[in-house]
N, C-alpha and C positions, 0 to 999 in steps of 0.2 A: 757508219750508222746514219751518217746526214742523207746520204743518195736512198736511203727507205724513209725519209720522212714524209717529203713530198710526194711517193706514191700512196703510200698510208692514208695520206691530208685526202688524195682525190678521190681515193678508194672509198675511204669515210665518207667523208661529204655524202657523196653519192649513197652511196647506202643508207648513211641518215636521212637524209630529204626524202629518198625515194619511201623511206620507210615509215612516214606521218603523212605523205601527202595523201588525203581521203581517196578510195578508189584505187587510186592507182599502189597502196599500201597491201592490197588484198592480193599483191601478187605474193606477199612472203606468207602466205598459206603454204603455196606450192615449196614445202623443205626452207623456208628463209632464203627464196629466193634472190632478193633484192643484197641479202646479205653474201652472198654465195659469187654474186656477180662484182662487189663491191671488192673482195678481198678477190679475184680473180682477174680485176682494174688494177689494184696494185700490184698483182706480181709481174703483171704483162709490161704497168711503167718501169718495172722495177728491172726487171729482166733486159728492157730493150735500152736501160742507161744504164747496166751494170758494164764496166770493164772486164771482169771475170766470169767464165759462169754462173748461174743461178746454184745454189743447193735448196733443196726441201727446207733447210733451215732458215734459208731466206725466204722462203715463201710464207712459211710458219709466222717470222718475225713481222712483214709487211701485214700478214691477214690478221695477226694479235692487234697490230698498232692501229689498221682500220676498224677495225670492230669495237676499239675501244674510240675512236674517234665518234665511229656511226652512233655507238651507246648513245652516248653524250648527249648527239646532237638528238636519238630520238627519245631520250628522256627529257631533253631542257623543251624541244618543240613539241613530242607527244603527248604527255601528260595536262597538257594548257587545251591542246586542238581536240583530244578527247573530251576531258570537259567542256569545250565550248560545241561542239557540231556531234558529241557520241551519242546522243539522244536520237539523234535526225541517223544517224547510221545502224543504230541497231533497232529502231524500227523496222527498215530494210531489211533486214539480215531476220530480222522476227518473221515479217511477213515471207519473207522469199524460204524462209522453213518450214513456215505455215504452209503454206503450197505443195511444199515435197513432202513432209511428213509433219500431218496435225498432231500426233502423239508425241512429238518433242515439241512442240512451240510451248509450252508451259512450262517448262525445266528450263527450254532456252530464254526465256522470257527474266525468267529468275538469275539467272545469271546474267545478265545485261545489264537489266538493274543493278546488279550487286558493283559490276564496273564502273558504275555512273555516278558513283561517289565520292571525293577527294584520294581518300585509303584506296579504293579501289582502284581508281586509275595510277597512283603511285605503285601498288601489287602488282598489275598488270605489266605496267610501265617497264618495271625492273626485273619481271620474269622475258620479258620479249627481248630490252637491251642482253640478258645473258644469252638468248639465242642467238641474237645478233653477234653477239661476240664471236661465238662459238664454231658460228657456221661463215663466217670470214676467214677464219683460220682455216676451215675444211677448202675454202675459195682460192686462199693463197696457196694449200697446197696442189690443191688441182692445177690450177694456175702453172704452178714450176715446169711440169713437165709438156703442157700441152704448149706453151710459150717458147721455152729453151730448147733453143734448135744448137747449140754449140757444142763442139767436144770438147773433150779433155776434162781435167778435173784442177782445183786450186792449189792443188799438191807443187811443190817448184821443182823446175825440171832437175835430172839426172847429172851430177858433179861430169866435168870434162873428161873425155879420155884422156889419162896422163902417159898412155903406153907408148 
């Protein structure tokens, strides 16, 4: 278990940070991207300092433990940096809908709002950390196989010929 923690740690990290930092947070539109790539970090550390093959289930395991690392980290840092600069970013995001389509900018407007306030950015906060979970685990398992170039399997080999 110890040889997944540290890919976990840098899988997380990484996901979390990338996942509050302004701007460059709007890449986890694209499927939870930043989460995908995080739990896809640790299976590749995990895979390239494993002694035995990788299985799916180690993949599973490393993208579980990042995901819940990245949560963490963008619930403790998200929910602060949203309240402090989310006003200044969903102006943006107002305007830049306002541009593509004036018929949503009042529906989007309203729900902006509704995140710009304590309860809302905690809502927010903890429906994103479960995607981030969710889609690190989808990371780690993609991860296994696009990583693991070894054969064989963890099975121990065949008793001696005694004949």
């Amino acid at each position: 278990m110890n040889n997944k923690v540290k890919p976990a740690l840098i899988g997380g990290v990484l996901l979390g940070v990338l996942s509050v930092i302004p701007f460059i947070n709007w890449v986890n539109i694209c499927c939870c991207l930043w989460a995908i790539l995080g739990g896809m970090l640790a299976s590749y550390l995990y895979v390239k300092n494993s002694p035995t093959p990788a299985s799916a289930g180690d993949g599973a395991i490393v993208g579980v433990f990042a995901g819940l690392i990245g949560a963490a980290i963008a619930l403790i840092l998200g929910i602060p940096i949203n309240l402090l600069i989310g006003g200044v970013m969903s102006q943006l995001m107002f305007r830049l809908v306002e541009n593509v389509d004036p018929s949503q900018a009042e529906m989007m407007r309203e729900r902006f709002m509704a995140s710009q306030t304590v309860a809302g950015a905690i809502v927010n906060g903890l429906i994103s950390a479960v995607f981030l979970l969710i889609f690190a685990v989808v990371g780690g398992l993609i991860g296994i196989p696009l990583f693991e170039k070894r054969k064989g399997s963890n099975a121990p080999p065949p008793p001696p010929n005694m004949g």
